[in-house]
Every structure is written in C-alpha cells, then in structure tokens.
C-alpha positions as CSV (number, residue, x, y, z in Angstrom):
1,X,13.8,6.6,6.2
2,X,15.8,4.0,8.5
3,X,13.7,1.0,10.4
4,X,14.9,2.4,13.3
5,X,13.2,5.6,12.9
6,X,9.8,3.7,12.5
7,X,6.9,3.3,14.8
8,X,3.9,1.0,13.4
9,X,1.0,0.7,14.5
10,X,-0.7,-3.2,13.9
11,X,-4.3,-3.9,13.3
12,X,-5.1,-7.5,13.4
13,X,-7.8,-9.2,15.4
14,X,-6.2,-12.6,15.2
15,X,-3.9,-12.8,18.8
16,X,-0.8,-14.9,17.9
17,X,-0.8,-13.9,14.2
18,X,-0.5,-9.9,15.6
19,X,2.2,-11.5,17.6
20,X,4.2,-12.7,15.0
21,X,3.7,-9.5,13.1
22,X,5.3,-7.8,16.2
23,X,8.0,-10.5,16.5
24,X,9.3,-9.9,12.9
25,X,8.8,-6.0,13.0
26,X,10.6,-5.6,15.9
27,X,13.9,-8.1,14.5
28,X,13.6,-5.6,11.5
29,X,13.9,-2.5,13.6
30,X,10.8,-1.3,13.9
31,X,9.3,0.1,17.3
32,X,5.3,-0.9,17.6
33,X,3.7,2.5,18.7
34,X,0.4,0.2,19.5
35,X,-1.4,-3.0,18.5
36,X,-5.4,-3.5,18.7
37,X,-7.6,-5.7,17.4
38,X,-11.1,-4.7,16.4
39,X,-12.3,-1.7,14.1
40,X,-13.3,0.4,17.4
41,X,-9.9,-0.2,19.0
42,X,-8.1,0.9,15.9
43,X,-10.0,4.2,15.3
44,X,-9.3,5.3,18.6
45,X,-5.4,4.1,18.6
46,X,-4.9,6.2,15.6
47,X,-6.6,9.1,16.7
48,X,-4.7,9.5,20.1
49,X,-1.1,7.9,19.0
50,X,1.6,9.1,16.4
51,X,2.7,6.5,13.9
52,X,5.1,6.3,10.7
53,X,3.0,3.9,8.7
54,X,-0.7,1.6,10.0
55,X,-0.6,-2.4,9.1
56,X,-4.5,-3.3,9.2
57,X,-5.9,-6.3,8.4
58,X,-8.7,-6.0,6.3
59,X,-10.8,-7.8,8.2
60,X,-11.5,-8.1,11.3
61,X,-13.9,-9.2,13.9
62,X,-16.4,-6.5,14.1
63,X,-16.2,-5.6,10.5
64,X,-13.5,-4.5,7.6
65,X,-10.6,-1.8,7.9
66,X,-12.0,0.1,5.0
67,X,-14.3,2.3,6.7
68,X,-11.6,3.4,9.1
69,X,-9.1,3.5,6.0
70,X,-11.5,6.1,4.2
71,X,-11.8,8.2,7.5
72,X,-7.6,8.2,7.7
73,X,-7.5,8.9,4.3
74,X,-10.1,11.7,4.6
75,X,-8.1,13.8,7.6
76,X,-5.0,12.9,5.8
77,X,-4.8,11.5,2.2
78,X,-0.7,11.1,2.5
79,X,-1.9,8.6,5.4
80,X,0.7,6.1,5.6
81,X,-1.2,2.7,5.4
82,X,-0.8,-1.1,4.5
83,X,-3.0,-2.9,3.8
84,X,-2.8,-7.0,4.9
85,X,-5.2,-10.0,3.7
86,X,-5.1,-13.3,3.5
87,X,-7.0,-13.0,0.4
88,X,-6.4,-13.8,-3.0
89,X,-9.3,-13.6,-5.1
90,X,-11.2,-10.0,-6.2
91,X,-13.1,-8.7,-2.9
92,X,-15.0,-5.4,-2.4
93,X,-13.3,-4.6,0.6
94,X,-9.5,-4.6,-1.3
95,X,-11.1,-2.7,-3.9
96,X,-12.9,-0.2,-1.6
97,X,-9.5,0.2,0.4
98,X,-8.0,0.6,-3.2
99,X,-10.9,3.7,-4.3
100,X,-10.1,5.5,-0.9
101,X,-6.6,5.6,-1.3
102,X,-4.4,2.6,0.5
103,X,-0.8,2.6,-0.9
104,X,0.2,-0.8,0.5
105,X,-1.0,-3.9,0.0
106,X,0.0,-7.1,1.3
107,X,-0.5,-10.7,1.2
108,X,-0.5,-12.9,4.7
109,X,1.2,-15.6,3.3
110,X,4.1,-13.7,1.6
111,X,7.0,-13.5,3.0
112,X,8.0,-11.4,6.1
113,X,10.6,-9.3,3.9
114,X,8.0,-8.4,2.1
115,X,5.9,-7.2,4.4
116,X,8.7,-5.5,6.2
117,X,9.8,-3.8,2.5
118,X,5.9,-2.6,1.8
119,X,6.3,-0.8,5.2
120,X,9.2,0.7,4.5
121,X,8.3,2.1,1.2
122,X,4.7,3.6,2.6
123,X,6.0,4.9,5.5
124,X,8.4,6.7,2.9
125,X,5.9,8.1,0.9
126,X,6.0,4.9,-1.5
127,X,3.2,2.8,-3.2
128,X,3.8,-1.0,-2.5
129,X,1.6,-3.6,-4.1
130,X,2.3,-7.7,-3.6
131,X,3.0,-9.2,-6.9
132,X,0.0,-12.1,-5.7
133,X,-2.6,-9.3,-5.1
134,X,-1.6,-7.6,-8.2
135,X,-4.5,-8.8,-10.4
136,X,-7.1,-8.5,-8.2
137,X,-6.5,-5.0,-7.2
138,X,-6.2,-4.0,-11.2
139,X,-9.3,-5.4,-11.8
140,X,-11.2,-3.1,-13.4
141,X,-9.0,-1.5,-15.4
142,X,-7.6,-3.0,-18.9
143,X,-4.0,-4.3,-18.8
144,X,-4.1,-4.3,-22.7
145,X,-3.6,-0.4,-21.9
146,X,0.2,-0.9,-20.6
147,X,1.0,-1.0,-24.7
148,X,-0.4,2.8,-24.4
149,X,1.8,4.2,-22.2
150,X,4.9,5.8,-23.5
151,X,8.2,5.1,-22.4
152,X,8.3,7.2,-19.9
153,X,5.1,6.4,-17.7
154,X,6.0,3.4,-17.9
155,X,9.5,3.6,-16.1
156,X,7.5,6.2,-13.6
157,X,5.1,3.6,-13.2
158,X,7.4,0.5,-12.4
159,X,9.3,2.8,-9.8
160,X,6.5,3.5,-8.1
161,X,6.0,-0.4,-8.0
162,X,9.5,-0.9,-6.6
163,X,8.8,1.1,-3.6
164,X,10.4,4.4,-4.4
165,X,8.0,7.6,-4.0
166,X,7.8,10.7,-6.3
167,X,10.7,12.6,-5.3
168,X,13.0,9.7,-5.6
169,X,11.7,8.9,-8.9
170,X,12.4,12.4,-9.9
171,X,16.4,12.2,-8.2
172,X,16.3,8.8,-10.4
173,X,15.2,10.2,-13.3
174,X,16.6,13.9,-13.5
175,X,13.0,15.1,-13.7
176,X,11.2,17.9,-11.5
177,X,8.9,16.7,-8.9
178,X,6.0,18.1,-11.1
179,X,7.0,16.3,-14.0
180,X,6.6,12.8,-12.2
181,X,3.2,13.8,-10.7
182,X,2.3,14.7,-14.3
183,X,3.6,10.8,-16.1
184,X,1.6,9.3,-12.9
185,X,-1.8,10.9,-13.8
186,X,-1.2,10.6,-17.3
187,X,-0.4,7.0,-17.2
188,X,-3.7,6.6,-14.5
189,X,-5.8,8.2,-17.0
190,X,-4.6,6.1,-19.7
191,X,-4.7,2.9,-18.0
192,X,-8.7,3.3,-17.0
193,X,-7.2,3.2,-13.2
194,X,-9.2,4.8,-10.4
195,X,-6.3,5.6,-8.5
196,X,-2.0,5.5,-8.4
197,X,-2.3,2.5,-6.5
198,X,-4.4,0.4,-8.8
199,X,-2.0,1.7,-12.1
200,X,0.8,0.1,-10.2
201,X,-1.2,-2.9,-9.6
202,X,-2.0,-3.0,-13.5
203,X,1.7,-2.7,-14.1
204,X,2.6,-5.3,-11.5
205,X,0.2,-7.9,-12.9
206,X,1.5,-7.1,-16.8
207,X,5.0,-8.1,-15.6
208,X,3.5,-11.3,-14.0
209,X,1.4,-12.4,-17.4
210,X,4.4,-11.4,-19.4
C-alpha cells in the first residue's frame, strides 16, 4: 500500500511532540485523518473517523492506550495499530497492549524512518516490532526456544519481523496462504509466545543477542 494512500490517526498527549509526529508523517506522504490527546478523545476519534493504521502513545494523560487498544481489537482484531513509548524497560502496559493484540511497536527515540516503516507495514497487514523494544515485549517467553523451530518457521518468522504480512510471505515463499498461518501458530506455540506479535519480538531479540 503507497504513503499516499494512508490516513493515520495520532494519539499522543504531549502538544509539540504530536506535532512533530505530524510534521514527519506528512513529509512521508501520509494524510493525518485526526490527532487527539487523551484516552477519551481517542475513543471517540476512532469511533466516528476512518483511518488506515492508529499511532497511540501508550501513555497518556488521563491513563494508558491499552484499554482503548483492547476495545479496537475487540470490534476488529485486524485493527491496524502502533504502538509508541518512550520506554525501554519491561512495563505492564506494553505487555497488556502485546496480550490484546497490537502489531506495532515503537520506540520514541528511534528514528523517524522507523516509525514511518512500522506504519507502513501495519497498515499493510504487517507486524512491526523495534529492535530496542524487542526484549521487553518477549519477555515471558524463552528465546532458548528459537533453536526449536525448524527452518521454515523460522524464515516465516523473520518476515513477519521485516514488515511483510502473511500473504506476502506466502508470494515470497511459494506457499498457500494457509500454510503460512499454520508455521506462525506452530512457531507461537513452540516459542511459549502469547501472541504473533510477541514470537516476532522473541525472534527480533535472538538476532540482537546473537
């Protein structure tokens, strides 16, 4: 899907950092359906307006994303949403946002490309997890796993870390659809992972303490 064709909504209670966002979304291409800044405002932005992929902060002024995230997630669990923090260490809230379902995940202080790459890759039905969040959202599960994994999952697996979503991987990869869906919950299962998301954040993290 091209930038152009984009409209994000941005979630972040913190005026000229929202602004920046904004700035660097719209250099990329991107059209901003609608900004807010507080859980409430959020909740009833998304309800009323269309959007190709959310940006939320995590947390915000009158409270955390998550609950909203779950209640997205919930009416729609293909919801397009990114996650953004400016933290680094394990915290209930990324690993809440991680049970119900996120697919992006984002660190502040990485670099605008990035950010604009993760939105991309949601918004096309991708998973995108920042290498720097990596071992906090796999916490949890047991990287010492990866070595289970056959060949296969594994490639599904880093794919799905590189942005592309299930029916690329299976273009890639000469495989059907159903075979892909299949490696991803095997691999899951295998890893101890809740969710996709957090099996890409294991793989993501083993390439980092390789």
């Amino acid at each position: 899907m091209d930038a152009e064709q984009l409209e994000v909504v941005v979630v972040d209670d913190h005026l000229a950092v929202r602004h920046g966002i904004e700035l660097v979304l719209r250099e990329a291409g991107f059209r901003i359906a609608g900004v807010a800044g507080t859980v409430a405002e959020a909740s009833a932005l998304l309800a009323r307006r269309r959007f190709d992929v959310a940006l939320l902060d995590v947390q915000l002024g009158d409270g955390t994303s998550v609950g909203l995230v779950e209640e997205l997630l919930r009416e729609d669990p293909a919801a397009p949403i990114v996650l953004y923090t400016g933290y680094t260490q394990p915290e209930s809230a990324l690993h809440d946002a991680v049970r119900a379902g996120a697919r992006g995940f984002v660190l502040k202080s990485s670099p605008p490309s990035l950010l604009v790459g993760a939105l991309r890759a949601v918004a096309a039905g991708g998973t995108y997890v920042d290498p720097e969040l990596a071992a906090a959202l796999s916490e949890g599960g047991e990287l010492g796993r990866l070595a289970s994994l056959s060949d296969r999952e594994l490639e599904v697996l880093q794919l799905l870390a590189e942005g592309l979503n299930g029916q690329m991987i299976a273009e890639r990869l000469f495989l059907s659809p159903e075979t892909v869906r299949t490696h991803v919950r095997n691999a899951t299962a295998k890893l101890g992972a809740r969710t996709r998301v957090q099996a890409v954040a294991m793989v993501v993290g083993g390439r980092g303490s390789g």
